[in-house]
Structure formats: structure tokens, C-alpha cells
C-alpha positions in Angstrom: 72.0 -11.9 -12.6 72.2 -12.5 -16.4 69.9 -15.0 -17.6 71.3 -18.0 -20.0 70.1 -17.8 -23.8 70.0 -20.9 -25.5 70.8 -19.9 -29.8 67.9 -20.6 -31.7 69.7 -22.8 -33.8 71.0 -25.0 -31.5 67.1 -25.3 -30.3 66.2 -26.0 -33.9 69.1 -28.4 -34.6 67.8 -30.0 -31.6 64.1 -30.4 -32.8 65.5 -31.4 -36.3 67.4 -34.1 -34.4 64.3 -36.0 -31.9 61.7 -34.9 -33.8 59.4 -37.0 -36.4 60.2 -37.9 -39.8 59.5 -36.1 -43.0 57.6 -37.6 -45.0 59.8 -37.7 -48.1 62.1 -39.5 -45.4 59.9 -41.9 -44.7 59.1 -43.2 -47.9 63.0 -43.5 -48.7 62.9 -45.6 -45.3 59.9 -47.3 -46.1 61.5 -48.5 -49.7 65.2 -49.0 -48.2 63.7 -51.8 -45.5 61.7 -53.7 -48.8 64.9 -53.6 -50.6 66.6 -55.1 -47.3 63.9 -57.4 -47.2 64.1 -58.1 -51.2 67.9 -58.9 -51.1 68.3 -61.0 -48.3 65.9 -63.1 -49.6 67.6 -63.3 -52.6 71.2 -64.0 -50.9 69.8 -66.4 -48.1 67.8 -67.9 -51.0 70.6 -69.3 -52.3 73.3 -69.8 -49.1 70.4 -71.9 -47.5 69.9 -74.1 -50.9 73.3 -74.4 -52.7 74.4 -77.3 -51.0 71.6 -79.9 -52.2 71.3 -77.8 -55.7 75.1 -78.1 -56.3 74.9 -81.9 -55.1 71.6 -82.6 -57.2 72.3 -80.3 -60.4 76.3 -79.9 -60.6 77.1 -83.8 -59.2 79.5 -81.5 -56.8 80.7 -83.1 -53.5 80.4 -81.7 -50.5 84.5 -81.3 -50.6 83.7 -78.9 -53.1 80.7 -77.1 -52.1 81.9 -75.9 -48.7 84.7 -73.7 -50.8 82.2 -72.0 -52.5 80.1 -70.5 -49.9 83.5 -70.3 -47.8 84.9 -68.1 -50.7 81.9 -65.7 -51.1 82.6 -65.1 -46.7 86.4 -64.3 -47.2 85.9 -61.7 -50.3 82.8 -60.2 -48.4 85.3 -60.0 -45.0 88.1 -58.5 -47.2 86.0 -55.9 -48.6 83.3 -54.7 -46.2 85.8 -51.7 -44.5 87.0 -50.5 -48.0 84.1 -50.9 -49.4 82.3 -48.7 -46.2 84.9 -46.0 -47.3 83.8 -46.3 -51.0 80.1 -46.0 -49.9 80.9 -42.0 -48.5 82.9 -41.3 -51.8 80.4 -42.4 -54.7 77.7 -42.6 -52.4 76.3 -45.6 -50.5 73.2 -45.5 -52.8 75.6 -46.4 -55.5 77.3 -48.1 -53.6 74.5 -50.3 -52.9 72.9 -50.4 -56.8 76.8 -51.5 -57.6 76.4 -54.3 -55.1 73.4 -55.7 -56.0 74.0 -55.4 -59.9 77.1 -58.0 -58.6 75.2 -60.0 -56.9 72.6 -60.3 -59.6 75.6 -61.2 -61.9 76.5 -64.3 -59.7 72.2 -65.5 -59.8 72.6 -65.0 -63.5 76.2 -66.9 -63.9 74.4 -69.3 -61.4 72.0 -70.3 -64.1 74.2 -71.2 -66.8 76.5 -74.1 -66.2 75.2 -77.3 -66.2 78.0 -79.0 -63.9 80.7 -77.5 -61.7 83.6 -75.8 -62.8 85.7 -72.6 -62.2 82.9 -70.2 -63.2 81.3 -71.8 -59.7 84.2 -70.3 -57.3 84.0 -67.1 -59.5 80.3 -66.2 -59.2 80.5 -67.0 -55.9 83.6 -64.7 -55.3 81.7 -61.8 -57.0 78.8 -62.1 -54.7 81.0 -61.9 -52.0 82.2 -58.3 -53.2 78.3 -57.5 -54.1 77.6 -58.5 -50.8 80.0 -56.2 -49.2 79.0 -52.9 -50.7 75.3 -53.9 -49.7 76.1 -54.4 -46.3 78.6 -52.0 -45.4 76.0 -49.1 -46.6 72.4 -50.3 -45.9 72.8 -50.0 -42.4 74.5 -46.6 -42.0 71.8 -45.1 -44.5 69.4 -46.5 -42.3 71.2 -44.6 -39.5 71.4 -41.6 -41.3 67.8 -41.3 -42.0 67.0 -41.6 -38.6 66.9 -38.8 -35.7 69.9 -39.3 -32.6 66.9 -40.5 -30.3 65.8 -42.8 -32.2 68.8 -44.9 -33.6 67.6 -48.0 -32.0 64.5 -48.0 -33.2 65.5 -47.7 -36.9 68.1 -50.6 -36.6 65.7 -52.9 -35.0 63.7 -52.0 -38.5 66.9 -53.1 -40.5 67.3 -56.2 -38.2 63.3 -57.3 -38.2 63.4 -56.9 -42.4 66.8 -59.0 -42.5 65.4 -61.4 -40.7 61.8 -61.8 -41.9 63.6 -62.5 -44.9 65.8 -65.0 -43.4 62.6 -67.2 -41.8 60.4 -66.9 -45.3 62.9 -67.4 -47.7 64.3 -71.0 -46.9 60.6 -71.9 -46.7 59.4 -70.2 -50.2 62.7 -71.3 -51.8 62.1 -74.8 -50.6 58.6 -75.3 -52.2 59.5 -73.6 -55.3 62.5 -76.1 -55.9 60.0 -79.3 -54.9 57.0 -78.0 -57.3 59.7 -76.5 -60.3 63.0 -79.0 -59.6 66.2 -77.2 -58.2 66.5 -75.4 -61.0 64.4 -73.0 -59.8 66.9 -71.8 -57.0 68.7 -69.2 -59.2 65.9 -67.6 -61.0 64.5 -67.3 -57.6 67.5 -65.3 -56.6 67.9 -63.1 -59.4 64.3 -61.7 -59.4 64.5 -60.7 -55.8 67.6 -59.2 -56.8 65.8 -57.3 -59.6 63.0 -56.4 -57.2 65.8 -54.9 -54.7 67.3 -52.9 -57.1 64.2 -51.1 -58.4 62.9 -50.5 -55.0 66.4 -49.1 -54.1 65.9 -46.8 -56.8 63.3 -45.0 -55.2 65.0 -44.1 -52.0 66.2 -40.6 -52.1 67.3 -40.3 -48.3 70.3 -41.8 -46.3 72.7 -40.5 -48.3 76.2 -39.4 -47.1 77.3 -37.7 -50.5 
């Protein structure tokens, strides 16, 4: 009776797949979830604030708020399957650098006008897109990085630095705008934007190019 050989390789393959991280690995996972963390509270920052900065800064109305954040939703919806395709042609670490350079854009076009006009439904249109290549990438890198056994795992990491971010930033965002005035919303933004993209920078892992 002939006795069943299993190929080293698949035995290896199998140990590369369930066993523990490198440790390269983990420092690319480790600076991935602070970037997470970093530009959600950045976004959220401002989704949870616009409203009363547009009505106490801008004189906008609710009538024209609502658009606004409505109009970064539909261009992130448009774009978050192309731009997942994009991610595995330039890489979703560019991918996600490109996405939060746009975002960044619409905290720094935030900043400038003093009441509302068309530059409003613009910045908030190219955070939309920004959004979309952050999105449709961060989580599959995270996925990537992590071994077949342990996919849950790694995406409850994504989901627990999304949504740490969502609890402390409407809270730190608050009492910044009561101790500095509203303007402070949009500065806020930007630098944990800023932050994001140098802590992306360091992660070397997750990659699908």
C-alpha cells in the first residue's frame, strides 16, 4: 500500500499562510491601522462639524449644506469599484497617498473662502474621489498582509481603528472649535491628513503591485 506524500511546498505554503507575522509585516500593519486611525479622524472631523461650521462661518442654510456632504457620498459611490481596480494597477499604496493628497486638498480649499460659493460643492466633490481610493484599498492591504486563518482578526483591527476614530474625533473636534472658534475645523482636518500620509509612508507591506 503506497503511502501519501504531501510536497514540501504545499506544507510550507501552508505554514506561510496560518503562521505568525514577520516582523517587517507587522510594522507595515502597525503604521497602516494609525494612518486608518489618522484619516478618519480627519474625514469624520469634518462630516460631523460642517453643518454648524457652514451655518456659523459661511451664513449657508441648511438647503445648501445637505448638497455638499450629499455630493462628496455620490462621487465617493461612483468611484470606489474603479478606483479598487486602479489600486491593483498603480498600487494601492499610491493609490492611497493619491487619495489622501485629495482629500487634504479639499481641508486646505476648506480654509480659504470666507462664505459659500462654488469652490464649496467642489472641495467637497474632490474629497469624495480622495475618499474612494482610501477606502477601496485600505482594507484589502489590510487583508493582504494578513495570513487566510486570520482574516477576521485583521479586519476587526481595520474596524476598531475606524471606529476609535469615529467616537474621539467629534469629541476633540468639538472642544477645539469651542476654545479656537469654528475656524479651527479645517486646520484640524488637514493636519490629521498630513499625519496619515506620513505614517502611510512607512508601510511597506499590503501591496498588490
Amino acid at each position: 500500500m503506497k503511502k501519501m506524500v504531501i510536497p514540501v511546498q504545499n506544507e510550507e505554503e501552508e505554514t506561510r499562510r496560518t503562521g505568525e507575522l514577520d516582523k517587517e509585516v507587522k510594522i507595515s500593519l502597525f503604521f497602516l491601522l494609525v494612518s486608518i486611525f489618522l484619516w478618519f479622524m480627519a474625514y469624520n472631523g469634518i462630516t460631523t462639524a460642517f453643518s454648524r461650521y457652514a451655518i456659523a462661518v459661511w451664513d449657508m442654510d441648511a438647503g445648501q449644506v445637505a448638497p455638499s456632504l450629499m455630493l462628496a457620498t455620490i462621487a465617493a459611490i461612483i468611484t470606489y469599484i474603479p478606483f479598487g481596480f486602479l489600486g491593483t494597477k498603480i498600487g494601492r499604496r499610491k493609490a492611497i497617498l493619491l487619495g489622501i493628497c485629495l482629500v487634504s486638498a479639499t481641508d486646505l480649499l476648506g480654509i480659504i473662502p470666507t462664505a459659500f460659493s462654488a469652490l464649496v460643492y467642489l472641495s467637497f466633490a474632490i474629497m469624495g474621489v480622495g475618499w474612494a481610493f482610501i477606502n477601496a484599498n485600505s482594507l484589502p492591504m489590510i487583508v493582504e498582509m494578513s495570513h487566510v486563518s486570520d482574516v477576521g482578526k485583521y479586519t476587526g483591527m481595520y474596524y476598531t481603528a475606524s471606529m476609535a476614530a469615529h467616537i474621539v474625533t467629534p469629541i476633540l473636534s468639538g472642544f477645539l472649535m469651542e476654545v479656537l472658534g469654528f475656524g479651527a475645523l479645517f486646520p484640524y482636518a488637514l493636519l490629521f491628513s498630513i499625519l496619515s500620509f506620513l505614517t502611510m509612508i512607512l508601510v511597506r507591506h499590503g501591496d498588490y503591485s
